[in-house]
N, C-alpha and C positions, 0 to 999 in steps of 0.2 A: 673533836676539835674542828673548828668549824672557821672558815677565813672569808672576809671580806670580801663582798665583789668591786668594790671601789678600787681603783688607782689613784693615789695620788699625783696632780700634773707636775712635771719635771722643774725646777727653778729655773728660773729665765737666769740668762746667760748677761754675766755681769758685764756691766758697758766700758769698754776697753780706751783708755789715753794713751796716747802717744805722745810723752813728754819728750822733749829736745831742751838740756839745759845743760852746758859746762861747767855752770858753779856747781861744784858737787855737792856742800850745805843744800846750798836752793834743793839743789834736784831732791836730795833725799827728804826735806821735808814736806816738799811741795806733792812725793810721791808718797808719804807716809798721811798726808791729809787726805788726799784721794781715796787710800784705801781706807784710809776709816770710814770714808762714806760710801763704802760697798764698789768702787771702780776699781778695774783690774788697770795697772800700770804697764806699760813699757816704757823704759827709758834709753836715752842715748845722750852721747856727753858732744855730740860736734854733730854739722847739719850733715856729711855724708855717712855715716850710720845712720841718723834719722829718714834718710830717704833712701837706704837699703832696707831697716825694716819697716816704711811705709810701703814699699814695694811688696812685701813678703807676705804680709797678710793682709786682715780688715782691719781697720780702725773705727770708731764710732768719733771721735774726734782728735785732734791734735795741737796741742800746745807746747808754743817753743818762744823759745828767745830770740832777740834781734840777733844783739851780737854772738855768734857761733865761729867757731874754729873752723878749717875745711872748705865750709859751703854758711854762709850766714842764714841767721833767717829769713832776710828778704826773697835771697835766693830759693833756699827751700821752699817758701812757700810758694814761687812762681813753679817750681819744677811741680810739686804734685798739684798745681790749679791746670797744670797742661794737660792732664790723663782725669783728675779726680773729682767733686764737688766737694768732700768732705767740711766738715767743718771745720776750721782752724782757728785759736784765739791765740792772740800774740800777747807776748812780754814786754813790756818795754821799759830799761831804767828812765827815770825820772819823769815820765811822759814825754820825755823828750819830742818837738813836734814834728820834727824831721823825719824820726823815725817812724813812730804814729802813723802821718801819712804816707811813708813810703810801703810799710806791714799792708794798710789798708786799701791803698794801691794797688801792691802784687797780688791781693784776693783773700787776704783774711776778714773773717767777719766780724771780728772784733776783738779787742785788746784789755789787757790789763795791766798796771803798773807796778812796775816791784820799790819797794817791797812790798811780798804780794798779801792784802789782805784776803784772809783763812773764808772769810763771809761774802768776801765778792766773789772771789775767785771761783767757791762751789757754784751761787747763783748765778755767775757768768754762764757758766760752764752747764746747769741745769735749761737757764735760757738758750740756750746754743742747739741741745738736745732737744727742746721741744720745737724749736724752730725747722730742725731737719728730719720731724716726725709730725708737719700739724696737719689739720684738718683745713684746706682751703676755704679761706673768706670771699671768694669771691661767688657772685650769683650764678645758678649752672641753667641759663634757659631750655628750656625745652624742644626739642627735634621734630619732627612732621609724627612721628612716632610716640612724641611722648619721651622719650629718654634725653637726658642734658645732653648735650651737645657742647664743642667748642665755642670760645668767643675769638671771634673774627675781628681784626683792626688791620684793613686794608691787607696786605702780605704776611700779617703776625697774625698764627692761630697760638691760641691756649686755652688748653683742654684742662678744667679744674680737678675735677675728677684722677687722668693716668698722670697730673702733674707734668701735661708735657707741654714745649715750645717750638715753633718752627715758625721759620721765615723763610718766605719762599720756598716752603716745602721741604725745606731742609732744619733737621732738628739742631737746638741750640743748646748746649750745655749751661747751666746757670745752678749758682752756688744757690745750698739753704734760703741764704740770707737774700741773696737776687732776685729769686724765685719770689719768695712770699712777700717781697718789697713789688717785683710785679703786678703778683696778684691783689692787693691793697690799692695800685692805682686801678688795673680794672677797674676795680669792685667800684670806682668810684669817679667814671669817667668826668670830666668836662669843673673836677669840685677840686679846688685850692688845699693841699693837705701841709699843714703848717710841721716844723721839723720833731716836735716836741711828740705831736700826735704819732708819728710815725716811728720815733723811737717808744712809744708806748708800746702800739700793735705792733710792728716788726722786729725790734728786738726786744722787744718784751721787757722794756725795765719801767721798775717801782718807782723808781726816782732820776731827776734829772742826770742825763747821759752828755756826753759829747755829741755836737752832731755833726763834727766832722765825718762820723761815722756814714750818717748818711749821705753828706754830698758826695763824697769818695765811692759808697757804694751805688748811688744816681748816676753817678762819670760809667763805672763798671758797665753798671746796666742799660747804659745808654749805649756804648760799642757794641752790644753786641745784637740791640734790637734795634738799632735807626734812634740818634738824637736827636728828631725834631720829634717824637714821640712824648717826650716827657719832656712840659716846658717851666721852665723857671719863672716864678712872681717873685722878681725882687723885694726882700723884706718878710715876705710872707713865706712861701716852701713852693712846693712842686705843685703841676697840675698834669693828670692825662689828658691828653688830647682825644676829645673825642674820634 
């Protein structure tokens, strides 16, 4: 009898949600669609459990509701943007716009509305995950050496390549969605990027989005690298500043 030298490679370790939802329906079915499409669930029914077991372990992303018992979601999502980058995509009944901005405010990267469609909600949520796994767009020039190096704008380095940021020397924490909304103006200093283009390449959607999504996360990313960095064309979208 005679056995294989081959190993089979082990299954990749299914990508973990951190639902936060007090409607018990909602949760259960919202957690019952997930795992049909191979996502491993946790769930919690109010925002302090949801930020006991975001503490506890890893998550690969996190979806929760506005309104929550205990600690709401605006809250929650401000308490893990203090420690974490994760991704977070928020609930929101009715689109409400209050809410909406206030989620995307405190550092979520994007939203959905309940009731929640079964079809956005997975591509939301697939968008989410390749945005906090892509491959930098931006150009990586070359070093005295030959090897890419950082790109320099005045006290802001960023490094395409270890995906990192520093201003004045000092590293800067920036979410999925910041980050690669960064690296997009780079890539494209001194050139007017209208709202529509940029809900294409950085949130990656198929079809017409909100773009409150992006002035909210522009504001974000504005505090925390210098606002006269990234400047506004009334009517049109953003520009980098050379």
């Amino acid at each position: 009898m005679f056995m294989s030298d081959s190993v089979s490679a082990p299954a990749p370790a299914p990508v973990t949600v951190l639902l936060v939802e007090d409607d018990e329906v909602i949760r259960r079915s919202v957690a019952m669609v997930l795992e049909r499409y191979g996502y491993r669930v946790l769930v919690a029914a109010d925002g302090l459990t949801g930020l006991e077991l975001f503490r506890e372990g890893r998550h690969d992303l996190v979806l929760l509701d506005v309104m929550l018992p205990s600690l709401d979601g605006i809250g929650l999502c401000r308490r893990i943007r203090e420690t974490a980058t994760d991704p977070i995509l928020m609930m929101s009944a009715r689109g409400d716009a209050l809410d909406v901005v206030s989620g995307l405010e405190a550092g979520a990267d994007d939203y959905v509305v309940k009731p929640v469609d079964t079809a956005v909600l997975v591509a939301r949520i697939r968008s989410l995950l390749r945005r906090a796994a892509f491959v930098s767009p931006a150009p990586e020039p070359a070093g005295p050496a030959g090897q890419a190096g950082p790109l320099l704008f005045g006290d802001l380095s960023l490094d395409p390549a270890a995906l990192e940021v520093r201003r004045g020397g000092e590293r800067i924490a920036l979410a999925p969605t910041e980050l690669r909304l960064l690296l997009q103006f780079a890539a494209h200093p001194g050139i007017v990027l209208d709202r529509q283009t940029l809900l294409r390449e950085v949130w990656d959607y198929g079809w017409e989005g909100d773009t409150r999504v992006v002035d909210l996360c522009v504001q974000r990313l504005r505090k925390k690298i210098g606002a006269e960095r990234v400047e506004t064309v009334r009517g049109f979208g953003y520009k980098w500043k050379r």
